[in-house]
N, C-alpha and C positions, 0 to 999 in steps of 0.2 A: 504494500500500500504506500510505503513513504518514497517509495521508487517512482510511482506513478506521477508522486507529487513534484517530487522533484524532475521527472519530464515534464510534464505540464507547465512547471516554472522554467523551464528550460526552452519550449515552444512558446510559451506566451513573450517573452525578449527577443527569441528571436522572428516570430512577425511585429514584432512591434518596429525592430531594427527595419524589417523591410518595408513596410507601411511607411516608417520615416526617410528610407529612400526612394518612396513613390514621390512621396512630398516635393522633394529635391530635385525630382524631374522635371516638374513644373514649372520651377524659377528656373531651370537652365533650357530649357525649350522656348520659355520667352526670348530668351537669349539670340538662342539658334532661328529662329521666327519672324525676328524685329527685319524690318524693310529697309531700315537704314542703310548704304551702301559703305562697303568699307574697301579698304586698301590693304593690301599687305605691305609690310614694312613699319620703318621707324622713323618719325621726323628727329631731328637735332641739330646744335650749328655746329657749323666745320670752323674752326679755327684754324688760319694758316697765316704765314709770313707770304708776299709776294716777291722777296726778294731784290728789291732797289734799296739801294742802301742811304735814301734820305727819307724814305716812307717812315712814317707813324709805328709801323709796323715791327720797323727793326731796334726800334726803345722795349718794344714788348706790347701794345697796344693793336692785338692782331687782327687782321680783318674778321667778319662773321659770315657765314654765309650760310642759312637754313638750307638743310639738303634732305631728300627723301631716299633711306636706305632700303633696299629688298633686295633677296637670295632668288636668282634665275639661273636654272641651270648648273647651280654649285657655282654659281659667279657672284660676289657682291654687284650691284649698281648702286649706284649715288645719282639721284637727277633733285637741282638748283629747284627749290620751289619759289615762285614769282610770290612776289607780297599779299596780294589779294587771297594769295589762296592758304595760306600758313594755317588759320585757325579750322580751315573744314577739312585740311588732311591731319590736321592733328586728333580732331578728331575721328576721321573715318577709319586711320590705324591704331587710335583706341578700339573702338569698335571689331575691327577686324582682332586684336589679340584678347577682347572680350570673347570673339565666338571661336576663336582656338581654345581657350579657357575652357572654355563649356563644354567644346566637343572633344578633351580631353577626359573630364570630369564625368561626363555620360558615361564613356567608355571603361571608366573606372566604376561607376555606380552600377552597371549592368553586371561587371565582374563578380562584386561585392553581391550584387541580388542573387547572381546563381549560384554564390557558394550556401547564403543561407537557407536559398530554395533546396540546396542538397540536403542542407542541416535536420531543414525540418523534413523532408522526406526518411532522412535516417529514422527521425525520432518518432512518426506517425506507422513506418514500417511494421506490419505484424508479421510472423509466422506465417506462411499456409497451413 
């Protein structure tokens, strides 16, 4: 008898566990869902010297220049983002490493869910 109890406490945690990974799908499907467009890559400024040796530059005062990073092909690219546009690819490469976020985390939450769906198959398993 105290066996049963202690399976039964032992399935009731673990649907609870799984139950609060349904949860969790929710908030990251909105994620993977939102219409927003996104970019891949990273904005940041590039800091360099130009090399004239009366520039601003060569006291330490280096030039800036916002650039847009992404990996194509196992190759960096760097492309000069024009002014007007800085704040909507900063955000749209938020965005875009919000739904790699997510569809990382799915991927791990679906793992998580089948090991407990094992769990509790073990524990509900009878005898023939």
């Amino acid at each position: 008898m105290q066996k049963e109890g202690i399976r039964r406490g032992q399935l009731s945690r673990l649907r609870q566990g799984l139950l609060q990974l349904r949860d969790d799908l929710g908030a990251l499907l909105e994620v993977v869902l939102a219409h927003d467009p996104v970019v891949k890559g990273t904005v940041y400024a590039l800091r360099r010297r130009c090399g004239k040796p009366t520039c601003r530059c060569a006291t330490g005062a280096l030039h800036e220049t916002w650039v847009l990073s992404w990996s194509e092909g196992g190759r960096t690219r760097l492309r000069v983002i024009p002014a007007g546009r800085l704040e909507a690819l900063r955000q749209r490469t938020r965005a875009y490493q919000q739904l790699r976020g997510a569809r990382a985390r799915l991927g791990a939450i679906h793992r998580e869910m089948l090991t407990l769906i094992d769990q509790i198959e073990r524990l509900r398993r009878q005898e023939p």
